[in-house]
N, C-alpha and C positions, 0 to 999 in steps of 0.2 A: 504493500500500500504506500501511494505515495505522500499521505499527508503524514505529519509527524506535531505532536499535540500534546505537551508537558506541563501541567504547575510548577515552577520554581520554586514556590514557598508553598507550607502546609496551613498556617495559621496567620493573620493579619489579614494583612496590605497583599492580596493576591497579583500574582505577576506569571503569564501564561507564554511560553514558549512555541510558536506554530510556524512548522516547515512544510518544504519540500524535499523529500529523499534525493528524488530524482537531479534538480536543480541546483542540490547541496544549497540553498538560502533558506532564511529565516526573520520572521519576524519576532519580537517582543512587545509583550500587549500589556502596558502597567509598570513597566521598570519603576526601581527605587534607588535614588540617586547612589546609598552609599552602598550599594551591590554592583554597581556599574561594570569594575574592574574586574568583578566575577564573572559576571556575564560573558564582557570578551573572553578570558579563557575559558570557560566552558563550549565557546561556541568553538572558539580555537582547536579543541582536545577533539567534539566532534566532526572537523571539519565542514562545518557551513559557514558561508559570509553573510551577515545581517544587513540585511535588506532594509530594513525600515524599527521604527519606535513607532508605537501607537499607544497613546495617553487616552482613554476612552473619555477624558474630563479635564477639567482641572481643579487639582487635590486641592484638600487644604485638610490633611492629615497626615501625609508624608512627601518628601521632597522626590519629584521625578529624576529620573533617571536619564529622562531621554535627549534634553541639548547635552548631556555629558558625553554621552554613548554619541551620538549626532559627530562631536570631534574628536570622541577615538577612532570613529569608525570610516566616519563618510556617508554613514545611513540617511535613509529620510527622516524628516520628526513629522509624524501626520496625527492632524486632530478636526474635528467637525469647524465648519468652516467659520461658524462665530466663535471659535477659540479665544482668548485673550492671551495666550502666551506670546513672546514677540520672536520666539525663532523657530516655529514650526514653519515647515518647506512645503507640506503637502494638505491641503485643508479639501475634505469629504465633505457630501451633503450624504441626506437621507438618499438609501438607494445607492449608493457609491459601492462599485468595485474591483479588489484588487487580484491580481491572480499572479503567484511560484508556480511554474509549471503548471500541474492538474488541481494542485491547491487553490481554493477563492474562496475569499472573505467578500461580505457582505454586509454595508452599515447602515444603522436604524437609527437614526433618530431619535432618544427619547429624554425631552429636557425633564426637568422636573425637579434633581437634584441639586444638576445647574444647567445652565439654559445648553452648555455646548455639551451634554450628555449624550452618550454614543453605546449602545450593544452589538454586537459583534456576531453574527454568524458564519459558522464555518464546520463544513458537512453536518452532524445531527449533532453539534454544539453551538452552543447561546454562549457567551461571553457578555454578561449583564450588567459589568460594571459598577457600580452605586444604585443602577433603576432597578433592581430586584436580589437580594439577599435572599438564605434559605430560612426556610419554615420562622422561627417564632424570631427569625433575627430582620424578618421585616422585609425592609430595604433602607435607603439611603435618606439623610434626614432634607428636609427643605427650606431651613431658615438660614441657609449660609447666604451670604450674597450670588444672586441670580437664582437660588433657587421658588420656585412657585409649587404649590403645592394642587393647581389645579390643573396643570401643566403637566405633573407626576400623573394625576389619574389617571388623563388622557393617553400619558405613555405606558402604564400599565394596559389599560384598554386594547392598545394597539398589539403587546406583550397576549395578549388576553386571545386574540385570534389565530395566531402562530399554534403551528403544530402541538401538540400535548407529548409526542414522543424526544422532545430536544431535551438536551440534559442541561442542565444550568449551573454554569459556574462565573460564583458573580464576586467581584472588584474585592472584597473583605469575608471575612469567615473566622471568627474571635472565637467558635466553640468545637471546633473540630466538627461540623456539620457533614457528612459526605453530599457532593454532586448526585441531586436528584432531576427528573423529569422536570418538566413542564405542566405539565401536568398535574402532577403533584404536589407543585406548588401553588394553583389555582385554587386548590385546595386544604392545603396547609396553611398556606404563609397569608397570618389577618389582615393585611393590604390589599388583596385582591376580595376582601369581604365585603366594603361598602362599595355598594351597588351605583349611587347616585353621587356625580362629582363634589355636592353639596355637604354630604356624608361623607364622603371621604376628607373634605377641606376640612369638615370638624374634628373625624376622629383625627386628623395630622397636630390640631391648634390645642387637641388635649394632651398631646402625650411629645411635642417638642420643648425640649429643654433649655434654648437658647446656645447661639454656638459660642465655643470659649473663645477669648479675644487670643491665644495661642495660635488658633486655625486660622485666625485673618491672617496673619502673620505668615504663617503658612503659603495660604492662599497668595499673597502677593507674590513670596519670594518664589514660587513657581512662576507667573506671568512674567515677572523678570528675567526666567529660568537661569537660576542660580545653579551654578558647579559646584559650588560650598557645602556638603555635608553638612555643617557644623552652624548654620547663618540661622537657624532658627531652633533654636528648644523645643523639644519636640517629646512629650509625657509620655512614657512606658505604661503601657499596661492598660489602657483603658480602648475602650469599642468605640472609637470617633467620631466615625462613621452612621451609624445606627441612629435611628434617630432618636435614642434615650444613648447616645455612646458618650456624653460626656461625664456620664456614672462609671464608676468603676467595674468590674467585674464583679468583686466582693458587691457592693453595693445594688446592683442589676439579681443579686442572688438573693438579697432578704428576704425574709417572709414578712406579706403584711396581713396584717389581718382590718377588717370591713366592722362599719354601723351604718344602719339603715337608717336614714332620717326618722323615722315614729318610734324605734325604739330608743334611739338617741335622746328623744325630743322628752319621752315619758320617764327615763332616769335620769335626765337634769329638771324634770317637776320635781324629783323623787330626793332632790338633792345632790344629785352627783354631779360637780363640775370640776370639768375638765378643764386644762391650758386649748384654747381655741386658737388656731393660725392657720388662715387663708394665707393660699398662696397665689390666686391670682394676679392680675394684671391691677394697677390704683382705680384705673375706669369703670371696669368691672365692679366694684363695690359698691357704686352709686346707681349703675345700671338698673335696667328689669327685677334680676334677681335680688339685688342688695346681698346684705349681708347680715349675720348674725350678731347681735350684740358683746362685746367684752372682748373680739376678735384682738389677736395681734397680728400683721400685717408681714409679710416678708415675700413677696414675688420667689415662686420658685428659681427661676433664673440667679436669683442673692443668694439664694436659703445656703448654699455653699459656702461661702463668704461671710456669714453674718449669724453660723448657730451662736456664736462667742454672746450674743444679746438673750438668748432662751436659755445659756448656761442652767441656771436656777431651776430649770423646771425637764431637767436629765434623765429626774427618776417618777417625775408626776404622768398621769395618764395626759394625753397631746390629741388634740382629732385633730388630723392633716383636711384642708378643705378648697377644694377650687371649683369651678364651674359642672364638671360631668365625675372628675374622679381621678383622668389619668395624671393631672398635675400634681396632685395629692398625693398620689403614690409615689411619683417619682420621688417627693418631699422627703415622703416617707422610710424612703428607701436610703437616702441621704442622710437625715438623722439617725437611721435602724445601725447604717454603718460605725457613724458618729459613737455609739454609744446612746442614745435615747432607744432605751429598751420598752417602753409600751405606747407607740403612735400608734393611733388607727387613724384608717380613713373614713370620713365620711363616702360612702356608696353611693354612687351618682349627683354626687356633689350640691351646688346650690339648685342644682336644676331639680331632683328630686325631693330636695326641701321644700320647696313651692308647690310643688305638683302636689305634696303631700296635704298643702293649706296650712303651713306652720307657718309661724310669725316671722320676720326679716323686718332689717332696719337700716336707710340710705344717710345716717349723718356720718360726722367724723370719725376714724379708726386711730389708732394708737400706730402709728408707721412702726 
C-alpha cells in the first residue's frame, strides 16, 4: 500500500505523519516547534523528503513546528487561506487538494475553533484537528480569539454528513482515548447532541471557561511564527485545548455532587445556610433571572485567581451557582481541587430556580 499514516505523539498536542511509499515524501500535519529536529531525523533514518507542514489552525497551546521545519527543510508551510501566520507559502480553501503519488488529502473547512480551522481527509481517515475530539473530551473550545461558537455547529453539521465508517483522529487526546469511527462519535461525543444551533451556542456559553491570557501569548507568537522554543511559557499538564482545558487534569476529575432548587430552597427554610457564590457573568445578576440573596460574586473565569477571598469558608458547605449549571461545576471542580471539600452545585442553575417559582433578587451583590 502506498499511503503511509503515523501519530508521532500518543498523548497531547497530536502530530500525524502521512506519506507516500512509492514517492518516498511526506507530509507533517500538526508539528511542535521543539520536536522539529526530531522530525528531520526520523524522516532522514526513513528515507522520505518532507514535502510540506500542515498547521490545521493556529494554536495557541503549543508552538508550531512548521516555519522551523519550512528552513531546515525547504518544505511548504500550508494552512487554510485566512491563516494569520505571516510565513505560510501554500494557503487551501474548502475542497482543496493535494496529492504524493496515489496518496491525496482533502481539506474541509471547518471554522468554529478558529475561523482558519481545517480537517483533513485522507483515505478512511479524518484528521479533525480542534473541530472534533473523542467521546467525552468534546472538541475544541470557542472563546479564543476568532473562535464563534455558531460557526463550530455548522462545522460539526457538515462533520455530521461524512461517512460514519472514517476513523477520527483529532488535533489533542489528554486521556489516552483510542481513534474511533465516525460514527461513533455522533454518538458518543455530547457536541454533536444539541440538535439546534441555538442549543448548541448555549450548551458552549455554559460550560466555556474563559481562555488563559498564556494562550494569547501563544497565539500571537505562532502568527509571528516564532523559531524560539522557549518565547513563550507554556503550562505542563493541563487539557488547553478542550473547552473546560484550562482545568487541570486533577481538577476535570473531581467528583461533584448536585441540589435541586426545591430541595435547596426547603433546607434553607429549615435553616440551613450555606456560603452562596454565583459565578456568572456581573450582567447576568440583574438580568431575567436575578439572583439569590447573600450571594458572593466571583465570575468563574476569576474563581482561579481569587479563592484566597473565600479562604474562610474551606470547610463550610458552598452551593456553586450560575445560569444552567455547567459554570458551576467547572467552579466547583476548581475549589474541589483547591481543597474546599463540600461544594455542591446548584442543578440547572438560576434557570431552574425560577422555573421552580422561588424567590430571586436584582439589587447589589457583594463583588
Amino acid at each position: 500500500m502506498d499511503l503511509i499514516f503515523e501519530p508521532l505523539t500518543q498523548l497531547g498536542c497530536m502530530t500525524y505523519l502521512i506519506g507516500s511509499a512509492s514517492e518516498k515524501q511526506a507530509w507533517i500535519v500538526d508539528p511542535s516547534l521543539k520536536e522539529a529536529e526530531r522530525y528531520v531525523e526520523l524522516l532522514k533514518q526513513r528515507g522520505l523528503k518532507l514535502t510540506g507542514v500542515i498547521d490545521t489552525h493556529a494554536h495557541a497551546d503549543h508552538l508550531s513546528g512548521g516555519p522551523k521545519l519550512m528552513d531546515l527543510t525547504g518544505c511548504h508551510y500550508i494552512m487554510h487561506s485566512s491563516a494569520k501566520p505571516k510565513d505560510v507559502s501554500d494557503r487551501v480553501e474548502d475542497g482543496s487538494e493535494l496529492s504524493l503519488g496515489e496518496v491525496k488529502l482533502k481539506f474541509i473547512h471547518t471554522p468554529g475553533h478558529t475561523s482558519d480551522s481545517l480537517c483533513i481527509l485522507v483515505d478512511d481517515k479524518l484528521i479533525t484537528g480542534d473541530t472534533l475530539f473523542l467521546d467525552d473530551g468534546g472538541a475544541g473550545r470557542t472563546d479564543l480569539p476568532g473562535g464563534d461558537p455558531a460557526e463550530h455547529f455548522e462545522s460539526l453539521m457538515k462533520l455530521s454528513k461524512m461517512p460514519d465508517n472514517l476513523i477520527v483522529f483529532p488535533g489533542h487526546e489528554y486521556r489516552g482515548r483510542r481513534p474511533s469511527t465516525l460514527g461513533e462519535q455522533k454518538q458518543r461525543n455530547p457536541f454533536f447532541r444539541p440538535k439546534t444551533k441555538d442549543a448548541y451556542v448555549q450548551f458552549l456559553q455554559e460550560l466555556n471557561l474563559g481562555p488563559a491570557e498564556w494562550m494569547k501569548l501563544v497565539l500571537k507568537a505562532n502568527v509571528d511564527c516564532t523559531r524560539d522554543p522557549n518565547s513563550v511559557e507554556i503550562p505542563q499538564g493541563v487539557s488547553a485545548c478542550e473547552v473546560m482545558g484550562t482545568l487541570s487534569d486533577c481538577a476535570s476529575r473531581q467528583d461533584i455532587h448536585y441540589i435541586d432548587a426545591q430541595e435547596m430552597k426547603t433546607k434553607m427554610d429549615s435553616g440551613w445556610k450555606p456560603f452562596l457564590l454565583d459565578v456568572r457573568e456581573t450582567p447576568e445578576l440583574y438580568a431575567e433571572l436575578g439572583h439569590l440573596p447573600g450571594i458572593k460574586h466571583i465570575s468563574v473565569k476569576e474563581i482561579a485567581h481569587r479563592l484566597d477571598e473565600i479562604e474562610a469558608h474551606k470547610n463550610d458547605e458552598i452551593v456553586s451557582i450560575c445560569k444552567m449549571g455547567g459554570r458551576a461545576k467547572t467552579a466547583a471542580q476548581l475549589m474541589s481541587e483547591a481543597g474546599f471539600n463540600k461544594v455542591i452545585v446548584l442543578s440547572g442553575g438560576m434557570t431552574a430556580w425560577n422555573q421552580a417559582g422561588l424567590p430571586v433578587v436584582r439589587d447589589t451583590v457583594k463583588a
